[in-house]
C-alpha positions in Angstrom: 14.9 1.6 -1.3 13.4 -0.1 -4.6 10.7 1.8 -6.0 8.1 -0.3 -8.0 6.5 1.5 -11.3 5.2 -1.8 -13.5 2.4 -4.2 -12.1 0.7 -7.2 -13.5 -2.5 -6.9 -13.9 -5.0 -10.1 -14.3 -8.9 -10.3 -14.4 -10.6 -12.1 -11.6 -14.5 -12.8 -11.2 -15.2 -9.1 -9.8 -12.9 -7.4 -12.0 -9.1 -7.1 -12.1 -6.4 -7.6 -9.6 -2.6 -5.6 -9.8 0.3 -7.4 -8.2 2.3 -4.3 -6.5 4.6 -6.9 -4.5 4.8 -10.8 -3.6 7.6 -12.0 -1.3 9.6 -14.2 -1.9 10.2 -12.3 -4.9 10.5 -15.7 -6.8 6.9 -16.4 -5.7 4.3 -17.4 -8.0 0.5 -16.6 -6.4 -1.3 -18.8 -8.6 1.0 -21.7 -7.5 0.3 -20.2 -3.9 4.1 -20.4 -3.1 4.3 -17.0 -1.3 4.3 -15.8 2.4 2.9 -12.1 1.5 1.1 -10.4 -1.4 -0.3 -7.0 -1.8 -2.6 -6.5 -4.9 -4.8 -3.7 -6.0 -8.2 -4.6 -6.8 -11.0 -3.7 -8.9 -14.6 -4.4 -8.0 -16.7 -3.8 -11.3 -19.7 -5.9 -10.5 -22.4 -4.6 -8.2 -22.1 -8.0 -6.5 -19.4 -10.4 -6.4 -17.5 -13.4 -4.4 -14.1 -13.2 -3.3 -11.7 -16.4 -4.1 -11.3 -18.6 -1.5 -7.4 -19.0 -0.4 -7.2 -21.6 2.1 -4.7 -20.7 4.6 -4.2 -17.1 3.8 -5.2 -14.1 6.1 -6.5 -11.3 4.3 -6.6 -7.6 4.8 -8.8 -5.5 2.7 -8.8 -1.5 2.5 -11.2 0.1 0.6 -9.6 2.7 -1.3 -13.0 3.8 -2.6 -16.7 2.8 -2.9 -18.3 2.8 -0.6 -18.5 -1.4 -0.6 -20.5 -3.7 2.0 -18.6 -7.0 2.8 -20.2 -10.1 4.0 -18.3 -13.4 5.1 -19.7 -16.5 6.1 -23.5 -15.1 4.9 -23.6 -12.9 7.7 -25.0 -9.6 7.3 -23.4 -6.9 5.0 -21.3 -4.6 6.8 -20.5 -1.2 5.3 -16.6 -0.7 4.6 -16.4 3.3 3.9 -12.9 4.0 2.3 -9.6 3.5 4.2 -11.3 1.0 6.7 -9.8 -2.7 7.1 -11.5 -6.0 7.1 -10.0 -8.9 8.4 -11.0 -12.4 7.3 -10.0 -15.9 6.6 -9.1 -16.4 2.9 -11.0 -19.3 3.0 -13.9 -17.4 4.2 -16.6 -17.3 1.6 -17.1 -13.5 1.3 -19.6 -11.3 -1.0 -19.5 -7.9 -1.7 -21.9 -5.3 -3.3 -20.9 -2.2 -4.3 -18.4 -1.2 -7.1 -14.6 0.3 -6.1 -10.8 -0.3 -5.3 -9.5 -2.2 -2.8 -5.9 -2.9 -1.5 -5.3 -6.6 -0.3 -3.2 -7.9 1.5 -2.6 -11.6 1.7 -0.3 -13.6 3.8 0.4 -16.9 4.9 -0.1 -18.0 8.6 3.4 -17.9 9.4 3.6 -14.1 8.9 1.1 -11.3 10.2 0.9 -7.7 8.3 -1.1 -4.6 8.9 -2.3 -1.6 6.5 -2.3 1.9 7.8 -3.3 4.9 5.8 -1.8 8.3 6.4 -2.6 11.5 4.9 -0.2 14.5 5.1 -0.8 18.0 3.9 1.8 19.9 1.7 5.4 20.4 3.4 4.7 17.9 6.2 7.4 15.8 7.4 6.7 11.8 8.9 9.9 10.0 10.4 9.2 6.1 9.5 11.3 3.8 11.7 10.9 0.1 10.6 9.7 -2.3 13.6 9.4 -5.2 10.8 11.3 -6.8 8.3 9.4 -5.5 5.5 7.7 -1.8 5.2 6.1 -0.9 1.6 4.4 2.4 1.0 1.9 2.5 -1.9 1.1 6.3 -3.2 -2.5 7.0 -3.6 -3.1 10.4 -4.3 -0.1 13.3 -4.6 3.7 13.2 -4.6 5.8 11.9 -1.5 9.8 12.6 -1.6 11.1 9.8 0.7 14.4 10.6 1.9 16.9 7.5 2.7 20.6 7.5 3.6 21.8 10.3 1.3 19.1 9.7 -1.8 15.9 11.3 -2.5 13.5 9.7 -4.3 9.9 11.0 -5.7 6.8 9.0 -4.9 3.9 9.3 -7.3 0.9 8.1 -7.1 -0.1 4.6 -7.6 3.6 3.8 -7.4 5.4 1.0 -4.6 8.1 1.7 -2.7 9.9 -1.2 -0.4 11.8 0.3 2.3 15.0 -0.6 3.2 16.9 1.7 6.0 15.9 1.4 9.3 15.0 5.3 9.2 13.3 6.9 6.7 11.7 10.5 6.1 8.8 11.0 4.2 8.4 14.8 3.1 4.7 15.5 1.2 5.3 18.2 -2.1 1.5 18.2 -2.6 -1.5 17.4 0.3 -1.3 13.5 -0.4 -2.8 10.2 1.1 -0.6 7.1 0.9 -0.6 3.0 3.2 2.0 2.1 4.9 2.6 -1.7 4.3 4.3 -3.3 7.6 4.9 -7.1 7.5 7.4 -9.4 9.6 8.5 -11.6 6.6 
C-alpha cells in the first residue's frame, strides 16, 4: 500500500484543483498523456465553467456545497454532497454554487467509479479488489487500513493506493472516506 500525503495544487478558472493521483505515474495532465486522474477541487466563484477535455469521462462528487451542475445548457440540477455526476469532458458544463468537489477523469479506454462510505467508530469493512486500481481518499476522521502484516493510519485528506487483493479498513473515529475503483 502507498499512502499519498503531498499534492499539487494549481488554480483553474473556478478556483484550485489538487492532483491526489494520475496514472501512469509518469503522466503529465496538462500534456493530457494519462489514462486516470483524481483531483480535488475547489469551486470559489458563485458561477463558473468547467474545462472542456475532449475524450475524457468525468466523475464529479460533491464533497460539499450544495452546487447545481448544468451541461450542454440544460437546466441546473442540484448535486447535494456525496452525489455523482457523469458527463463528457467535452461537455460544456456550468456550475453555481461555491464547494469541493472530487473528480475523477479518465480516458475512454478505462471506466472508474466513486463510492462514499461512512463508518462509525470501531467498525470494520473488508475491501476485496475487483479492479486493477482501488484508491481511498480520507475525508473526515482516521481509518487504520490493515494489509498483509502492516497497519497503516489514514487521515483525513490523505491518498491511499491499494495494493493486496484483501484489505481491512478499521474506523478509530466515526469517519467518511471514497473508494476509488478503476480498471487501469
Amino acid at each position: 500500500m502507498k499512502v499519498y500525503k503531498d499534492f499539487k495544487t494549481a488554480k483553474w478558472s473556478g478556483g484550485t484543483t489538487t492532483e491526489l493521483f494520475i496514472y501512469p505515474p509518469t503522466a503529465n495532465f496538462k500534456k493530457g498523456d494519462y489514462s486516470l486522474r483524481l483531483s480535488l477541487a475547489t469551486i470559489d466563484k458563485s458561477e463558473t465553467v468547467f474545462t472542456p477535455k475532449p475524450d475524457v469521462e468525468r466523475h464529479l462528487m460533491v464533497l460539499n456545497g450544495p452546487i447545481s451542475l448544468s451541461h450542454n445548457n440544460k437546466d441546473y440540477e442540484l448535486f447535494a454532497p456525496f452525489r455523482v455526476s457523469k458527463f463528457k469532458g467535452d461537455d460544456l458544463t456550468k456550475s453555481k454554487g461555491i464547494g469541493r468537489v472530487l473528480n475523477l477523469m479518465f480516458k475512454q479506454t478505462c471506466q472508474g467509479q466513486l463510492e462514499m462510505v461512512s463508518l462509525a467508530e470501531n467498525q470494520n469493512l473488508l475491501i476485496n479488489q475487483e479492479n486493477n486500481k482501488t484508491l481511498l481518499f480520507s475525508i473526515n476522521g482516521n481509518l487504520l487500513v490493515k494489509h498483509a502484516n502492516h497497519q497503516t493510519e489514514l487521515n483525513a485528506n490523505q491518498l491511499a493506493e491499494l495494493t493486496n487483493l484483501s484489505t481491512e479498513i478499521k474506523a478509530s473515529s466515526n469517519c467518511s472516506f471514497i473508494i476509488v475503483r478503476s480498471n487501469v
